[in-house]
N, C-alpha and C positions, 0 to 999 in steps of 0.2 A: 641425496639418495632418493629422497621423494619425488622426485620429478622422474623416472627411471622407473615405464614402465614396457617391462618385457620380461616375456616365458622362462627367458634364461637367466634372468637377476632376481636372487629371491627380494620380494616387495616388501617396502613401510607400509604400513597399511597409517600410521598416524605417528604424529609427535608434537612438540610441546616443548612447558615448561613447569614445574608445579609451583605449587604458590610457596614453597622452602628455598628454590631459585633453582632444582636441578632440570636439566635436561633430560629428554627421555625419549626413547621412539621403540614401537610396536612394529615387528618385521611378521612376515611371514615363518610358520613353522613350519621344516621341513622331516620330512620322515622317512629317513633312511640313513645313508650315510656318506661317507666326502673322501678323495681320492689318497688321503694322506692311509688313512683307516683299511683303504683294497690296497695300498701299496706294502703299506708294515703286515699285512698278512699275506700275501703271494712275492713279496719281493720284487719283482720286477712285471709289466703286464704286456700283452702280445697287441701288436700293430693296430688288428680287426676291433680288439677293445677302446687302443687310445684315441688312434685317429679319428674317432667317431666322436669322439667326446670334444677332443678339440676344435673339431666345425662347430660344437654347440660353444663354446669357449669363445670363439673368433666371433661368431654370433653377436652374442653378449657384449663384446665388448666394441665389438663397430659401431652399435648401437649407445652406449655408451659415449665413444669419443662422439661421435656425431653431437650428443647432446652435452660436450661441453666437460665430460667429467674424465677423469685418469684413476683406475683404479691405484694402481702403486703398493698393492701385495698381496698378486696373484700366484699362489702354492698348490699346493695336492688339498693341504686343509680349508683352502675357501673355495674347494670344488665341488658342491653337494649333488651326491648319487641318489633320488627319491626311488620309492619301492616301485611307482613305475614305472623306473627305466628312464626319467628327465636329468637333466644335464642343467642346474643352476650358480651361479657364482654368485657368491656370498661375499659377507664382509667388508663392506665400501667404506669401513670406520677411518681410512687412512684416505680416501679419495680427495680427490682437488678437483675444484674449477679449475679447466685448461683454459687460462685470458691470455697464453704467448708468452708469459714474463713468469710463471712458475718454477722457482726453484728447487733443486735434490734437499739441499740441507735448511734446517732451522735458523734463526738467528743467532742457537747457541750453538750452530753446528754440529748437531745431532742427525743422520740423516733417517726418512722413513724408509718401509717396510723389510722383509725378513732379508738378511745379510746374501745369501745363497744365489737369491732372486733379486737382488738389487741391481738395476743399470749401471754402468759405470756413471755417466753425467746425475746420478742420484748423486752419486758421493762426493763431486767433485765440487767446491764452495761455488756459487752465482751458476753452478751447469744448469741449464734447462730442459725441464721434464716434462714431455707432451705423450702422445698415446702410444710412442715408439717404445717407452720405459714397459709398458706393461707387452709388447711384442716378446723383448727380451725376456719377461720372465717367464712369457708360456715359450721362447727356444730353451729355456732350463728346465720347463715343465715336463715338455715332451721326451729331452733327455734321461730329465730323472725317471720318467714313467717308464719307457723303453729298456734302460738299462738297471735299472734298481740302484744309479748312485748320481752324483751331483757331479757338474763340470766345471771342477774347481780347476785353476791355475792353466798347464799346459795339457788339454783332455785327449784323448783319445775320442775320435768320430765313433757312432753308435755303431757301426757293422763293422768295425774293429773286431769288438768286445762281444759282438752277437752275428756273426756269418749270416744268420738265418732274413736281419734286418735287411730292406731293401734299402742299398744305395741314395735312391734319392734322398732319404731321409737327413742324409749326414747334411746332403746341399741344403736343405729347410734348416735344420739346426746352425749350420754353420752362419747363415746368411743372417736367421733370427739373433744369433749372440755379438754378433761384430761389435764392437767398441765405440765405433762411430755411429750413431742414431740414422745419419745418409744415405750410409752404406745395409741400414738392416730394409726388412720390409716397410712400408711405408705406413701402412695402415691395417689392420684384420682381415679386412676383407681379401689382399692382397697375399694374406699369411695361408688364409682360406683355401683361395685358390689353389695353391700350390700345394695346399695336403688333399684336398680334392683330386686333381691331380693324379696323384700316386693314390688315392683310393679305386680310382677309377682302372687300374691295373689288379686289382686288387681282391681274387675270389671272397665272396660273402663264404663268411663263416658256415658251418654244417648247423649247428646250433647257435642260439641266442643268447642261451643262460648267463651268466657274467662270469661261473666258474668255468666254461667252456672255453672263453676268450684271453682265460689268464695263460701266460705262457708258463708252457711245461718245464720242467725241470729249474723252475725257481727258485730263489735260493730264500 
């Protein structure tokens, strides 16, 4: 985590060990609040708010793989919203050195992070888990954000469930969730591009406020 420094990851500032033998580390405090927190209170949130969040999302984490690390439980709650309007990911407490030979499961076969957001090659004993694992969790992210539910089992594509959703979106989701790590995007940056993309079709909101951007009739 200390090696990891960028805008969009909140920082260690230091760590250690004390002289009792525990571990410890000093992060950056952020002040505001995390996508789990705008989700449980609007229900579901509109396009102009997510999309935006998730370039700083992709950001973060290209920067990241680049430097060797895999987050591995990427959610709404290690999204932190600061009061002015920054976009940082939190919680690298489950991260791994990506050396090629990283596994989903323990040796008790226990696997890491939240069930919901979990890759499949997370779960599957020797599967190997490189910076694709954390893609799939933000095609779950972006799901959950859009729709206000999780894509569990056999889902329905977002503009199913919301007409108003622009199409492309379902291709980004679809493509982020594939089973096969090959078959999803490759890298962030790549994930990027392609909500970029579809931003770039995309009138800028009237207002900026963050209750402006939440979609109307939430549930």
């Amino acid at each position: 985590m200390a090696r990891l420094n960028h805008p969009g990851i909140v920082h260690v500032h230091e760590f250690g060990e004390t002289t009792a033998g525990l571990l410890y580390f000093v992060m950056e405090f952020i002040e505001g609040s995390d996508l789990f927190q705008t989700l449980q209170q609007h229900g579901k949130l509109a396009p102009e708010f997510v999309l935006p969040v998730i370039l700083h999302v992709c950001d973060a984490l290209e920067y990241a793989h680049a430097h060797g690390v895999v987050h591995r439980d990427i959610k709404p709650a290690n999204i932190m919203l600061t009061r002015e309007g920054l976009v940082k990911v939190a919680d690298f407490g489950l991260a791994k050195l990506d050396t090629g030979d990283s596994v989903g499961l323990t040796k008790t076969g226990v696997a890491y992070g939240t069930p919901d957001y979990v890759a499949p090659e997370t779960l599957a004993r020797g599967g190997i888990v490189d910076g694709r694992a954390d893609l799939y969790a933000v095609g779950v992210l972006i799901y959950n954000l859009l729709t206000g539910i999780l894509p569990r089992g056999s889902f329905e594509l977002p503009s199913r469930l919301d007409p108003r959703l622009d199409p492309r979106l379902d291709v980004i989701v679809a493509r982020a969730l594939k089973p096969i790590p090959d078959e999803r995007y490759q890298s962030a940056a790549e994930l990027r591009a392609a909500i970029a993309a579809v931003m770039s079709n995309v009138p800028a909101p009237a207002a900026t406020s963050e209750a402006s951007l939440i979609s109307k009739g939430s549930r």
